[in-house]
Backbone as a printed PyTorch tensor [residue, N CA C, xyz], in Angstrom:
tensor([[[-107.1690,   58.8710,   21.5660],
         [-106.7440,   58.4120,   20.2620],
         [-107.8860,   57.6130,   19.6280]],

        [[-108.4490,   58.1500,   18.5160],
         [-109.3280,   57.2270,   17.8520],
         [-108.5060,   56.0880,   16.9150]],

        [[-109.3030,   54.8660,   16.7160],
         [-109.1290,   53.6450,   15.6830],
         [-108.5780,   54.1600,   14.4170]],

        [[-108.8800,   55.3980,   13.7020],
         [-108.1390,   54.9530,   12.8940],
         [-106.5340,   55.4680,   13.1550]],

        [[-106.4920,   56.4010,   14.0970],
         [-104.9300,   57.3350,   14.5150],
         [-104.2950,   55.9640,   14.9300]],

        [[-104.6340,   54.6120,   15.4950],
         [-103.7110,   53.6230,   15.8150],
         [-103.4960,   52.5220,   14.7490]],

        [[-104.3860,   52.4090,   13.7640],
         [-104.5090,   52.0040,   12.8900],
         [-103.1800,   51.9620,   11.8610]],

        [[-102.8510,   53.5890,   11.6920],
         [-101.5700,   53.8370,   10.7310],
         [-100.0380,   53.9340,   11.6070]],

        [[-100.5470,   53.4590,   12.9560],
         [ -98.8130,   53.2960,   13.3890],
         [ -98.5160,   52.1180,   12.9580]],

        [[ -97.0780,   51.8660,   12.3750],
         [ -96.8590,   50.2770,   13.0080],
         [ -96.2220,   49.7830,   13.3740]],

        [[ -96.9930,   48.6700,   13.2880],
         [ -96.5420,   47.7880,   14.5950],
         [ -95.4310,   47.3420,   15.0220]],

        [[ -94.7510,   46.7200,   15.9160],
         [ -93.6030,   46.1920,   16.0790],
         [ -93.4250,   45.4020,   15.4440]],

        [[ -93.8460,   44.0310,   15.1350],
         [ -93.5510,   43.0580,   13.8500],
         [ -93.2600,   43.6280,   12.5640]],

        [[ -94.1300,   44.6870,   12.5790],
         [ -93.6570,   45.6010,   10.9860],
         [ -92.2220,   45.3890,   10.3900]],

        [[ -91.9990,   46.7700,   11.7490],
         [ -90.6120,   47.4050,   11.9180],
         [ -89.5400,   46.5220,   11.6570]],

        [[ -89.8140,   45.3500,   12.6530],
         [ -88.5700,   44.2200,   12.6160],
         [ -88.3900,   43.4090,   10.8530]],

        [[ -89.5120,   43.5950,   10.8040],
         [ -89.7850,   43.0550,    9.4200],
         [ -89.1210,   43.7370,    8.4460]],

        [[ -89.5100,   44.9110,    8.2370],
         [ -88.8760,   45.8130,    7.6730],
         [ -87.1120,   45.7810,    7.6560]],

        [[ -87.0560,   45.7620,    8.8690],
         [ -85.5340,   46.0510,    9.5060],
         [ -84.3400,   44.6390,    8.4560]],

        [[ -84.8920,   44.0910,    8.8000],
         [ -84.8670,   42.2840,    8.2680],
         [ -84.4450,   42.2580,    6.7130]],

        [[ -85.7820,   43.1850,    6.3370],
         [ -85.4770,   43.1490,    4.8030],
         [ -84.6370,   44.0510,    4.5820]],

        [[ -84.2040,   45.0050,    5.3860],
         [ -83.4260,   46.0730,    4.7030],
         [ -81.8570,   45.4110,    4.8100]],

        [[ -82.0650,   44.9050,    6.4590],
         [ -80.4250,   43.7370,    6.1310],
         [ -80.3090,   42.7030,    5.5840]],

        [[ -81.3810,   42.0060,    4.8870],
         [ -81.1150,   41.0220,    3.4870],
         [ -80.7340,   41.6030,    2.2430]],

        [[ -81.0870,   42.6080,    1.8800],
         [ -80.9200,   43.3240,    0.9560],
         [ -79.3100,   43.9900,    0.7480]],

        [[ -78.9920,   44.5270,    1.6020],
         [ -78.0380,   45.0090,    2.1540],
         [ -76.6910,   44.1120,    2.2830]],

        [[ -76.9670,   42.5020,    2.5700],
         [ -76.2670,   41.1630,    2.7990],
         [ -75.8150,   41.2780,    0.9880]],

        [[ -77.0230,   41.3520,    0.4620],
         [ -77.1390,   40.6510,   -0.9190],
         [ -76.2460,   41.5720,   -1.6510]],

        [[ -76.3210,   42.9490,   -1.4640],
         [ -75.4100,   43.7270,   -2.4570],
         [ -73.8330,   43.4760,   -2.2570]],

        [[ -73.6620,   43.2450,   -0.5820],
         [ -71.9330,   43.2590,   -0.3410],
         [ -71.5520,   42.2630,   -0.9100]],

        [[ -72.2730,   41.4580,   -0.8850],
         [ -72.1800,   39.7640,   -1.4720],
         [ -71.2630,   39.9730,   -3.1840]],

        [[ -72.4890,   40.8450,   -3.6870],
         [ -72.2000,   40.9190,   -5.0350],
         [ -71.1000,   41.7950,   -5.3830]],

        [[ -71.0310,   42.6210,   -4.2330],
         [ -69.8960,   43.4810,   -4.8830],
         [ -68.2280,   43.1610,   -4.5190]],

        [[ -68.5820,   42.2880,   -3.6540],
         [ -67.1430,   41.0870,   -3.5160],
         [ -67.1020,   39.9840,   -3.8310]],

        [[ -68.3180,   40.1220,   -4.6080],
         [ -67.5820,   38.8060,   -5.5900],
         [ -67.2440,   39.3650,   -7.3830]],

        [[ -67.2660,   40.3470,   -6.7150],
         [ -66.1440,   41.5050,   -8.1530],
         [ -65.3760,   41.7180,   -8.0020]],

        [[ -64.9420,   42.6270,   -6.7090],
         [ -63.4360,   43.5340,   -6.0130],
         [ -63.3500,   43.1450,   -4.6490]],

        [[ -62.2710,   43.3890,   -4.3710],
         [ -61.6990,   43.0950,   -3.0560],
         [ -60.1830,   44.0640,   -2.7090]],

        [[ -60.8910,   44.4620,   -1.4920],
         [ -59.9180,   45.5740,   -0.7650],
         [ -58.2530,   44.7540,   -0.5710]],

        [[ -57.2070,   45.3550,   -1.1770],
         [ -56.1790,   45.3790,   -0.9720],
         [ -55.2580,   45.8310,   -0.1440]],

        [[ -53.9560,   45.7060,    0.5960],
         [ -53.2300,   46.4790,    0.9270],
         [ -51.6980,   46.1860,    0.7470]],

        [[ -50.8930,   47.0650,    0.2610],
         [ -50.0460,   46.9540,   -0.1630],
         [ -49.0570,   47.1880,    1.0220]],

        [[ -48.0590,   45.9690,    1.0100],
         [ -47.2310,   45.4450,    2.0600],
         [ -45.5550,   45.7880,    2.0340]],

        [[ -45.2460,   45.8050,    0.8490],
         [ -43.4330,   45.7810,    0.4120],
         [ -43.7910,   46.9880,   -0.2010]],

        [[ -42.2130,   46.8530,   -0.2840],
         [ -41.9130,   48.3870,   -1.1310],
         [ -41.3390,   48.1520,   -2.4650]],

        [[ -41.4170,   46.7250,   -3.1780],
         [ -41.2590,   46.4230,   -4.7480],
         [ -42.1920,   46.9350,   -5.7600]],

        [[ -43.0040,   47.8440,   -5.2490],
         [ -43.5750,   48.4120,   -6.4510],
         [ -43.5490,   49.7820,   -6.2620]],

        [[ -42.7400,   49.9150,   -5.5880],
         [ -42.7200,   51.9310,   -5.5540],
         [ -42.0000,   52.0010,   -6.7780]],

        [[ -41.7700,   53.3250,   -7.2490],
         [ -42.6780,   54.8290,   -6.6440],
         [ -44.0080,   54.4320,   -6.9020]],

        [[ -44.9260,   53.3260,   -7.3520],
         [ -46.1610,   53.3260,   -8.2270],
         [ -47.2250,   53.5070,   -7.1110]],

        [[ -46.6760,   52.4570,   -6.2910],
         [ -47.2840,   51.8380,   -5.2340],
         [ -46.3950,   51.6160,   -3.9790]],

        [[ -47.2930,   52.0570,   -2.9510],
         [ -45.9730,   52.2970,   -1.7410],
         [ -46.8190,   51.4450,   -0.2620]],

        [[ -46.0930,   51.1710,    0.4740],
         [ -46.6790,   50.1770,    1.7240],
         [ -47.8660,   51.2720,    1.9770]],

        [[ -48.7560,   50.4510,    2.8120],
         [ -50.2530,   50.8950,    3.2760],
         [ -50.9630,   51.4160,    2.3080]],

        [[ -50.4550,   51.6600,    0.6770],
         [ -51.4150,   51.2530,   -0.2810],
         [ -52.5180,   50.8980,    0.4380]],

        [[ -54.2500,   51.2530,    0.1110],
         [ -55.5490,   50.5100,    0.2680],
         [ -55.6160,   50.8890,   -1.0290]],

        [[ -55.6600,   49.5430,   -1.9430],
         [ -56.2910,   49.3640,   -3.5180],
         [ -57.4680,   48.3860,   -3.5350]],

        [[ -58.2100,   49.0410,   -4.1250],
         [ -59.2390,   47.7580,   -4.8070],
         [ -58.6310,   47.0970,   -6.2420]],

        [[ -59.0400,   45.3760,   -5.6960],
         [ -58.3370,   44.5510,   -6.9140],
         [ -59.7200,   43.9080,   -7.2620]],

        [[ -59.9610,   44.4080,   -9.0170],
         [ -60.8700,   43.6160,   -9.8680],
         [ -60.8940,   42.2010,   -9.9370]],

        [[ -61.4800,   41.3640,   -9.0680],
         [ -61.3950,   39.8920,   -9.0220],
         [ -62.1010,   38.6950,  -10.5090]],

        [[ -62.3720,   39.9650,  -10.9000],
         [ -62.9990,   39.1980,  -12.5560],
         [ -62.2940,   39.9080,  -13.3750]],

        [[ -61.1970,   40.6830,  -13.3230],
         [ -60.1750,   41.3880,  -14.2740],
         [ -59.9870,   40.2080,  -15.9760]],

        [[ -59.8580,   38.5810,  -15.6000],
         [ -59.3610,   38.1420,  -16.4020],
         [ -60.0800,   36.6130,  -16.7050]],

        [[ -61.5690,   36.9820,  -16.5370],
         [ -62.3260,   35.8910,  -16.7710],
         [ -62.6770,   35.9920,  -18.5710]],

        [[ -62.7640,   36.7650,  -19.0910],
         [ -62.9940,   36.9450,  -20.3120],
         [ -61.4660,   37.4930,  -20.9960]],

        [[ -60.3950,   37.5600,  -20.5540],
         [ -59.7990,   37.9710,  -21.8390],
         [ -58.3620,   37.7030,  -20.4360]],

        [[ -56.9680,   38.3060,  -21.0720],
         [ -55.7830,   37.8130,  -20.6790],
         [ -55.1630,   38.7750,  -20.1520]],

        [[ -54.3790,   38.9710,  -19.1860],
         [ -53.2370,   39.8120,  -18.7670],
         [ -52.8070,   40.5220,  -19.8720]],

        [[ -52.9940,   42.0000,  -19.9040],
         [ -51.7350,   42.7350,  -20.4290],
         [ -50.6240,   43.2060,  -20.1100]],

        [[ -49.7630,   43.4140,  -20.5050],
         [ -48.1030,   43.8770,  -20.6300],
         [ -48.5370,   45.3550,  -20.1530]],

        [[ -48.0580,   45.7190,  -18.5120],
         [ -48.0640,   46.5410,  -17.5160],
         [ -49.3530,   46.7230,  -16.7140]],

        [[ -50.4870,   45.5790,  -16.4600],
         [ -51.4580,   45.2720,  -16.0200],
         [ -50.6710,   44.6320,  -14.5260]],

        [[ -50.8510,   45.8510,  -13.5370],
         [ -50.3060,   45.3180,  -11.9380],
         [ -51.6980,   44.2650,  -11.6020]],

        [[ -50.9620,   42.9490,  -11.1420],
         [ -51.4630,   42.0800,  -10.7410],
         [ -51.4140,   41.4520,   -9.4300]],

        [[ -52.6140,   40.4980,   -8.8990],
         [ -52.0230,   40.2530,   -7.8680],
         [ -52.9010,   38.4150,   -7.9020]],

        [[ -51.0250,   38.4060,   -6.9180],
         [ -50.9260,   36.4730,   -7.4680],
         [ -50.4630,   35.7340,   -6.2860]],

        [[ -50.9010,   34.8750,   -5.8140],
         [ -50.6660,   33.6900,   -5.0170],
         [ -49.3550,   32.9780,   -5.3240]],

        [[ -48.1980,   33.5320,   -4.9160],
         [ -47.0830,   33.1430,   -5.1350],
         [ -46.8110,   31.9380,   -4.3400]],

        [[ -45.5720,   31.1890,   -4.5760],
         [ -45.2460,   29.9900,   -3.7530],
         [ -44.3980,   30.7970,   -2.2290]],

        [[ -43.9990,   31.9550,   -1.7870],
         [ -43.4350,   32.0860,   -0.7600],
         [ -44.4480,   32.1880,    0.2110]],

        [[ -43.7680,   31.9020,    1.6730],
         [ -44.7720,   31.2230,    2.2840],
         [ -45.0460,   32.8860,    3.4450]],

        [[ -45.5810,   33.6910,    3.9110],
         [ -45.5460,   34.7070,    4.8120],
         [ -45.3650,   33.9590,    6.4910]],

        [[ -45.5680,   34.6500,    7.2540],
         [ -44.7420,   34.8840,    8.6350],
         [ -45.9070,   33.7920,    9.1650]],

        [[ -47.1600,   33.1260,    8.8690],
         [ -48.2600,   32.0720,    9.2570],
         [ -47.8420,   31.0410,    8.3200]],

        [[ -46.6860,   31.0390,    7.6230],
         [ -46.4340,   29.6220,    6.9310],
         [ -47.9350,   29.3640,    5.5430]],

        [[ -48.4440,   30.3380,    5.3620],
         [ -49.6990,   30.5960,    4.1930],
         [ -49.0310,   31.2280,    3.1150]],

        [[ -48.9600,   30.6050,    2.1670],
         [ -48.5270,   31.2390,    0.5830],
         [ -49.1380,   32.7450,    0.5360]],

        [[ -48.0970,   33.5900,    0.4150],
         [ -47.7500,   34.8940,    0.0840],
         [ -48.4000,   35.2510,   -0.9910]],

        [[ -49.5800,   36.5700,   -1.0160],
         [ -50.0360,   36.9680,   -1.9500],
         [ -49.1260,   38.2240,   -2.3810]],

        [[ -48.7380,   38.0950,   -3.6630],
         [ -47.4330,   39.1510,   -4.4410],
         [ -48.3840,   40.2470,   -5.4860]],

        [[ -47.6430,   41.5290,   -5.6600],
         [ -48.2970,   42.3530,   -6.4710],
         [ -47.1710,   42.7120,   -7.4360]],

        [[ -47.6990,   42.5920,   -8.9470],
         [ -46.4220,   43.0140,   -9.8150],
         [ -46.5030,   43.5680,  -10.9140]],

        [[ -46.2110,   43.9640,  -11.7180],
         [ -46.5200,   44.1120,  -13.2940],
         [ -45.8890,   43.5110,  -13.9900]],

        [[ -47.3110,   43.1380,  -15.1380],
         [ -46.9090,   42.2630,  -16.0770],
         [ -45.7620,   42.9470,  -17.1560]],

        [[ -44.5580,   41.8880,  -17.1790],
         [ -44.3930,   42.6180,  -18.3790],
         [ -43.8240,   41.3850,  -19.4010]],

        [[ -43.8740,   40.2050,  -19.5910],
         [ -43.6070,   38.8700,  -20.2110],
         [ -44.6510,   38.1680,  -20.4080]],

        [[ -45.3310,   38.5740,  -21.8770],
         [ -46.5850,   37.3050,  -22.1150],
         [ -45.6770,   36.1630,  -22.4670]],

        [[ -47.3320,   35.2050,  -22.4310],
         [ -46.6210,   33.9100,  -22.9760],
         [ -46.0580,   33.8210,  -24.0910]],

        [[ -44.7240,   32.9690,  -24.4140],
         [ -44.1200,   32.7350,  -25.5670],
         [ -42.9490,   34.3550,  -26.0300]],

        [[ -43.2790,   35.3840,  -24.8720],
         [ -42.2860,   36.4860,  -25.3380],
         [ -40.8090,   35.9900,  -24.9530]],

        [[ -40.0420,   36.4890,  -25.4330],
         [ -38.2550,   36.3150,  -25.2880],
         [ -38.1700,   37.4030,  -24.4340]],

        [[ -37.6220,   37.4180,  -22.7840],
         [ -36.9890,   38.5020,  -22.5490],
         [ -35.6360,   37.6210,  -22.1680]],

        [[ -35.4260,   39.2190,  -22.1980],
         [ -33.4710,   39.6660,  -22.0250],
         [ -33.6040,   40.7170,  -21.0530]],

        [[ -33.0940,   40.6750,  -20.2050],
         [ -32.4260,   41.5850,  -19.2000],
         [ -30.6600,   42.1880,  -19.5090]],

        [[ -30.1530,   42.8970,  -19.5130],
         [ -28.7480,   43.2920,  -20.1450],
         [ -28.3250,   44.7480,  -19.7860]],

        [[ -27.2630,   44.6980,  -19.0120],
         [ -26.8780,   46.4470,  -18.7060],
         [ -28.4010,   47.3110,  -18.5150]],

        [[ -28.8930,   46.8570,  -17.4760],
         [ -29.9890,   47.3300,  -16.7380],
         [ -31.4050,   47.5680,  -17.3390]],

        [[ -31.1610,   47.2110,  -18.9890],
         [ -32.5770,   47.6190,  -19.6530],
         [ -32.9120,   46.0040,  -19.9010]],

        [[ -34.2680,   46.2000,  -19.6980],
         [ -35.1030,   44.9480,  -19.9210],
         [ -35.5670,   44.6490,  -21.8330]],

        [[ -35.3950,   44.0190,  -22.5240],
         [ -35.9760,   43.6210,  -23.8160],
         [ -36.7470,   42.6300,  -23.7760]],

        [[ -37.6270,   42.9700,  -25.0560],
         [ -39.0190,   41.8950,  -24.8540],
         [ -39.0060,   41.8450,  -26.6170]],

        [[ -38.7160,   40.3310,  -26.6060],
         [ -38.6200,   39.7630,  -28.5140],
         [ -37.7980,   40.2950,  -29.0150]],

        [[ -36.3880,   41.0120,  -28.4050],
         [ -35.0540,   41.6640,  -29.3880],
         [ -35.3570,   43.5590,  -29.2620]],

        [[ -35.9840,   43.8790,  -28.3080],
         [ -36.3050,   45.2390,  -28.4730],
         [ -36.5240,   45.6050,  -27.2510]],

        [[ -35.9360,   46.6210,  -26.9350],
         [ -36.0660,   47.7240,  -25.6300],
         [ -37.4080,   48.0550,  -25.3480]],

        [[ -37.5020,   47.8030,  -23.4200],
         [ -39.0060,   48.1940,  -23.6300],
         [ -38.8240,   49.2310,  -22.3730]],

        [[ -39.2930,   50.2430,  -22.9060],
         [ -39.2460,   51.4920,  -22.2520],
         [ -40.4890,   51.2770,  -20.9560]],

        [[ -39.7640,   51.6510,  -19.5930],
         [ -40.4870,   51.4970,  -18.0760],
         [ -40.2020,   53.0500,  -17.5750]],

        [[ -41.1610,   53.7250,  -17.8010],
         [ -41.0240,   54.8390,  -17.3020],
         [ -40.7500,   55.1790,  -15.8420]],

        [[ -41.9960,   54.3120,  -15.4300],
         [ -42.5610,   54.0580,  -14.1230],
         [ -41.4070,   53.3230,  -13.6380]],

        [[ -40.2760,   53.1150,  -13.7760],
         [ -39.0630,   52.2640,  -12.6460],
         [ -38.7930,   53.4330,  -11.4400]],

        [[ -38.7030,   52.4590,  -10.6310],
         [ -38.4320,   54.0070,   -9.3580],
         [ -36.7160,   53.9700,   -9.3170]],

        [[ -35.4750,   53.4770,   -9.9460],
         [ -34.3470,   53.6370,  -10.2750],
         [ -33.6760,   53.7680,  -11.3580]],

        [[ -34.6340,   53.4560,  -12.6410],
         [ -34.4800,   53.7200,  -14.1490],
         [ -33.7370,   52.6050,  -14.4240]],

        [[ -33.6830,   50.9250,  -13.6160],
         [ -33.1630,   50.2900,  -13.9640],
         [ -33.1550,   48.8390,  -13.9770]],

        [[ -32.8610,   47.7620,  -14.6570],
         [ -33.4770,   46.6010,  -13.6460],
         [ -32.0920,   46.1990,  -13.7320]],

        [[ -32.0640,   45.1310,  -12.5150],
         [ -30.8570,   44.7080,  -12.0210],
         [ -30.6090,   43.0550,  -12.1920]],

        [[ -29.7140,   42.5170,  -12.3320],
         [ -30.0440,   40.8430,  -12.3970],
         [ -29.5200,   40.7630,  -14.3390]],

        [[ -29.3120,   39.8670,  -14.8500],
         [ -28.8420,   39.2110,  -16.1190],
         [ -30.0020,   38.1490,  -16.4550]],

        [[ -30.2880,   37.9140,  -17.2530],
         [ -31.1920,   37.2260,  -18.3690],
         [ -31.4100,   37.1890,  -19.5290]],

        [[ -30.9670,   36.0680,  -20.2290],
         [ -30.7360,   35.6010,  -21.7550],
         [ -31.7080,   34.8210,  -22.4030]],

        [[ -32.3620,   35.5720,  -23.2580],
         [ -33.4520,   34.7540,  -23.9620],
         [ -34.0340,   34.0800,  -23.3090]],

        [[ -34.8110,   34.2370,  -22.3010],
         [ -35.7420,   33.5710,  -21.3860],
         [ -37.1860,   33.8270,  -22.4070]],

        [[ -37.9800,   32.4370,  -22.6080],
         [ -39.1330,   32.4750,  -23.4150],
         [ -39.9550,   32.2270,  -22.5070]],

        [[ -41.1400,   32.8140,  -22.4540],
         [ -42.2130,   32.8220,  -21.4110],
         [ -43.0430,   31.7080,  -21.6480]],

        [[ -42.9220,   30.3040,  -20.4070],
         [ -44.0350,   28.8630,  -21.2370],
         [ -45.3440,   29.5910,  -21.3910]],

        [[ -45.7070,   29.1220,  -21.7940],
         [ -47.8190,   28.6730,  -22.3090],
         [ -48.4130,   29.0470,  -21.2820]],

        [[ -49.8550,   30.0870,  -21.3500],
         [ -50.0870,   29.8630,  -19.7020],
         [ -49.6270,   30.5110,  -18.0190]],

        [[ -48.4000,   31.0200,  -18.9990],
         [ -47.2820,   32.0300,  -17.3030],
         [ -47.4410,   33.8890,  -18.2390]],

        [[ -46.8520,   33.9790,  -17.3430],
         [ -46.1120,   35.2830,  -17.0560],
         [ -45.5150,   35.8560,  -16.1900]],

        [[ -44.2360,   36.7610,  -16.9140],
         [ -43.3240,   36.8910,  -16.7130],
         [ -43.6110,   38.7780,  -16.1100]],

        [[ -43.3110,   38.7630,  -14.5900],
         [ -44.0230,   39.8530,  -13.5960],
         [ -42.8820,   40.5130,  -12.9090]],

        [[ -42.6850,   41.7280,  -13.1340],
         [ -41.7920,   42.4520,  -12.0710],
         [ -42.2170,   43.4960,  -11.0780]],

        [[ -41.5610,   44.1840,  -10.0880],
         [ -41.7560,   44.9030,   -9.3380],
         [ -41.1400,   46.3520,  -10.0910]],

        [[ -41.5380,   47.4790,   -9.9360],
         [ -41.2810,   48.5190,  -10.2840],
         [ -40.0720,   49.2110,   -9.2490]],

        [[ -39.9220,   49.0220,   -8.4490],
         [ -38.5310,   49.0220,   -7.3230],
         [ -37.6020,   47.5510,   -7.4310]],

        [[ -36.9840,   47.4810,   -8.6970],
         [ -35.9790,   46.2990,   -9.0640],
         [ -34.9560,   46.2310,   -7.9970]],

        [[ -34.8680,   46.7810,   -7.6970],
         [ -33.5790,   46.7680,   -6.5090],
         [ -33.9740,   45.8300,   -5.8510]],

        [[ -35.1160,   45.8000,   -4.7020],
         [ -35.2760,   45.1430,   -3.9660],
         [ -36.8640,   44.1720,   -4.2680]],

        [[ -37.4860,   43.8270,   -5.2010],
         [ -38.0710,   42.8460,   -5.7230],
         [ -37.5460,   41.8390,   -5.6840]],

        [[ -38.7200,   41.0020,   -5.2460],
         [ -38.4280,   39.5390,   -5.4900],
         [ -39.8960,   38.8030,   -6.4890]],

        [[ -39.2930,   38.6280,   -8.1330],
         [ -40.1940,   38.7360,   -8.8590],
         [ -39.6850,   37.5090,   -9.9060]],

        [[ -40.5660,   37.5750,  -11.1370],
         [ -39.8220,   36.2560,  -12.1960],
         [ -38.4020,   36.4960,  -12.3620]],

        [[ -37.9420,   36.8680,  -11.9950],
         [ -36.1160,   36.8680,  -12.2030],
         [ -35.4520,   36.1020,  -11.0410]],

        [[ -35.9490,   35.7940,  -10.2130],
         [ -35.7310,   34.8220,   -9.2800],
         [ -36.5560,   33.6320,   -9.2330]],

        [[ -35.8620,   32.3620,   -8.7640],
         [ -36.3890,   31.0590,   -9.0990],
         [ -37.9170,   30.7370,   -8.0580]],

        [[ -37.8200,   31.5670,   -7.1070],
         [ -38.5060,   31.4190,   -5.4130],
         [ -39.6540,   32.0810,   -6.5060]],

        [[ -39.8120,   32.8030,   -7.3250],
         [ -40.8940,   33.2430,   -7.9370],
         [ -41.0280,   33.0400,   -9.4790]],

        [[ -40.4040,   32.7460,  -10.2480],
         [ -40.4210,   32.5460,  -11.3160],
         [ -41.4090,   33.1590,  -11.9170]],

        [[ -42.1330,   32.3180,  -12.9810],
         [ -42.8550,   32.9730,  -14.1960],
         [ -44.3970,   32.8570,  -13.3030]],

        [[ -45.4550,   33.0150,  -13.5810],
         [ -46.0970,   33.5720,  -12.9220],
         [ -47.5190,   32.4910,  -13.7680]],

        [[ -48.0150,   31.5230,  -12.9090],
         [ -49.5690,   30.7680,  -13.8940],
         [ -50.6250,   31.6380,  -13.7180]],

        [[ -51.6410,   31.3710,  -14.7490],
         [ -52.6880,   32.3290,  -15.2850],
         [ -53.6160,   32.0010,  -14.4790]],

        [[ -53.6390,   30.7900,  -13.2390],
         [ -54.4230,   30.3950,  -12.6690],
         [ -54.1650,   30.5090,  -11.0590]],

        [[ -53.0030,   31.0770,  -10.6380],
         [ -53.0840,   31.5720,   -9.7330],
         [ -52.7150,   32.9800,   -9.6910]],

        [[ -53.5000,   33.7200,  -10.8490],
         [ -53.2890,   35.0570,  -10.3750],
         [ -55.0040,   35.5070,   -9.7690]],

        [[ -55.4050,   36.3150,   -9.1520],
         [ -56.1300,   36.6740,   -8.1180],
         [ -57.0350,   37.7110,   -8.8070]],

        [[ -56.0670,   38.6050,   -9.5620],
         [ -57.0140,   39.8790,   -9.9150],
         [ -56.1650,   41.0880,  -10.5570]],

        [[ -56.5700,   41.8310,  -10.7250],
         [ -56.1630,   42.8000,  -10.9800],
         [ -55.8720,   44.3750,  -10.4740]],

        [[ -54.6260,   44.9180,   -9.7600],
         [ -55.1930,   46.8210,   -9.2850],
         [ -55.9150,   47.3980,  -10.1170]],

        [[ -56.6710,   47.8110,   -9.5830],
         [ -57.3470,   48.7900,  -10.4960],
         [ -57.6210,   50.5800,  -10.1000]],

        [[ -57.2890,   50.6540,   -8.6520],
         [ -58.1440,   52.0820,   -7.8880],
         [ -57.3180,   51.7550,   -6.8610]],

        [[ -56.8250,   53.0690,   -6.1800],
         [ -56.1220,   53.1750,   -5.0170],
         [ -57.6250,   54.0440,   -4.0060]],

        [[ -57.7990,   53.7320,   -2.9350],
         [ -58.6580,   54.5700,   -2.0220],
         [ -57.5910,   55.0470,   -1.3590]],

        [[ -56.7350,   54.6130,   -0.5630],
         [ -55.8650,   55.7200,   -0.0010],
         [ -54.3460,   55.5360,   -0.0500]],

        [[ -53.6070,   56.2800,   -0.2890],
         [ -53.9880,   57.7190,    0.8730],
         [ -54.8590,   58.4910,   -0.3570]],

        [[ -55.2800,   59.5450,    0.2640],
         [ -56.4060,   60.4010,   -0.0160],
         [ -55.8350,   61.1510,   -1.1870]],

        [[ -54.0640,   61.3430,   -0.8610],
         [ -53.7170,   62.4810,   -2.3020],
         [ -53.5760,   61.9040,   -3.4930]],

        [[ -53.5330,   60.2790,   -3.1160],
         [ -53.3790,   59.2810,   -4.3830],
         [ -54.5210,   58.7950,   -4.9650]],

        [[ -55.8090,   59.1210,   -4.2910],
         [ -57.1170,   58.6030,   -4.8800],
         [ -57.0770,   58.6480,   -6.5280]],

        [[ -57.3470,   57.4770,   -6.5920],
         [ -58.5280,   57.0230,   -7.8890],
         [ -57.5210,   55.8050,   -9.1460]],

        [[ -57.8400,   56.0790,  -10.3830],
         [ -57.4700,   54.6190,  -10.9490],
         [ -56.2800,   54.5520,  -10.9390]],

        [[ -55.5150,   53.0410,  -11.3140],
         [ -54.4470,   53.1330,  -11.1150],
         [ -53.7180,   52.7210,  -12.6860]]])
């Protein structure tokens, strides 16, 4: 082997070097891309048909740094119930009560300000429970599950209206299952 044929191998310090930078680099992107989204999984069955247990969704964690919840924007929020480690329960729901709206619940259809609001997406075509002019405070919202039957959502006191500051993010993309891929 002549000087210069050993010349263009390199060296072991290289390599490691190399290696080093490729996992700083590598550190730096996951970094950034979770501090955008974050892998979900969906636990209950209060949001079927939409969303069904073992759901894997990605939730937009900057969904609502620049602008506000919309009316059927599935969210996900740091509720006050506590899960099976005694740690406040993270809940998934759709919005459907901005601040300051009037709902009414009545013979199974939901109204929002004196007017029927059509939920296609209910997996029983119905919501269940009574509510009279409930005005949404400053700041909340008012969140249900798409499986009313068995939700536990703002129509109950254990969850009520929902602060703008402990909601988490937003669904945005289901990864699996595989036949359900993509936005949501």
């Amino acid at each position: 082997m002549t000087n210069s044929e050993t010349s263009n191998k390199p060296s072991g310090g290289s390599v490691a070097l190399d290696l080093l930078k490729d996992i700083v680099i590598a550190a730096i992107i996951a970094a950034a891309i979770l501090f955008f989204i974050r892998p979900t999984v969906v636990k209950q069955t209060s949001m079927q048909s939409t969303l069904n247990p073992n759901d894997y969704l990605i939730m937009y964690k900057r969904a609502y740094v620049h602008h506000q919840p919309e009316r059927g924007d599935i969210i996900i929020f740091q509720s006050q119930l506590l899960d099976d480690r005694g740690k406040p329960k993270l809940l998934i729901k759709r919005v459907i009560g901005l601040p300051g709206d009037t709902i009414t619940i009545s013979d199974g259809q939901v109204y929002i300000n004196g007017r029927a609001y059509n939920e296609p997406y209910l997996k029983d075509g119905y919501t269940t429970g009574q509510i009279y002019n409930y005005t949404v405070p400053k700041g909340k919202y008012f969140v249900m599950g798409d499986n009313r039957v068995v939700s536990v959502d703002s129509r109950s006191d254990e969850v009520g209206p929902v602060s703008a500051s402990s909601i988490k993010g937003r669904a945005v993309f289901r990864l699996y299952p595989f036949s359900k891929f993509g936005k949501i």
